[in-house]
C-alpha positions, 0 to 999 in steps of 0.5 A: 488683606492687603494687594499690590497691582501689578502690570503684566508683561510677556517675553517669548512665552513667559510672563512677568510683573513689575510693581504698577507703582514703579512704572512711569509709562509705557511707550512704542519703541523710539530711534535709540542712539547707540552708546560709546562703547558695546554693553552687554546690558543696554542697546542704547539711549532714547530722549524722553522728552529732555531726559536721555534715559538707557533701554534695555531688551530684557530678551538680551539681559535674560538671555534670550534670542533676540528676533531682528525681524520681530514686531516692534514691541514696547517701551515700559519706562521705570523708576529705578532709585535715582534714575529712570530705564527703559525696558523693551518688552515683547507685549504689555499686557493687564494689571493685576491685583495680587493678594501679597500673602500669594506671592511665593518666593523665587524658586532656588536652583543650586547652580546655572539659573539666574533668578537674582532678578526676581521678588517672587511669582504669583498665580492669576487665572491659572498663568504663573507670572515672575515678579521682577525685582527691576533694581537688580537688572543694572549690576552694579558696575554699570549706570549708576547715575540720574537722568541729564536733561538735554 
């Protein structure tokens, strides 16, 4: 039976997970520098030594209330296909080995819930985890671009 590892993530009270092999490291968040212009999709930028690569709060592009005063969380640097994103998390949590033939596709809802940014869910030790599609979270409208070397 094959198996996809997955690294575990929390927003708030939910749980999600990105392919293990998409991830390049997980970092404590660092001083961002603002963008130009407002986004509603990223905060800013950070310099990951001589990359300058965009983060994203995945509690804003979820839609959630973000705490200013909250603990500081964590960076989980991705590859996306020919860039690399920063994606401020909550908490990053274990890496799970997922049987594929587990993985259920997103549930469907007709109207008012976003789920285009899911791959599937799955069900580990009685806790159900969203499994993110993370080529979806930039619309295609926005960065779309590889990292510049500073």
């Amino acid at each position: 039976m094959t198996h996809i590892q997955l690294a575990c993530f929390s927003l708030e009270d939910m749980l999600f997970a990105v392919d293990i092999m998409r991830i390049r490291e997980i970092l404590v968040p660092q001083k961002l520098s603002p963008l130009p212009c407002d986004s509603d999709l990223l905060d800013g930028v950070i310099n990951l030594r001589g990359l300058i690569v965009p983060v994203m709060n995945m509690r804003k592009r979820f839609g959630m209330s973000v705490v200013a005063d909250a603990p500081a969380g964590k960076l989980l640097i991705v590859s996306l296909e020919n860039q690399l994103l920063a994606l401020v998390v909550d908490d990053v949590m274990e890496v799970i080995s997922v049987p594929v033939a587990d993985i259920k596709p997103p549930i469907q809802f007709e109207t008012g819930v976003r789920m285009e940014f899911l791959l599937g869910v799955c069900l580990v030790n009685n806790r159900i985890f969203m499994i993110l599609d993370i080529d979806s979270l930039l619309c295609t409208n926005s960065i779309d671009h590889a990292p510049v070397s500073v």
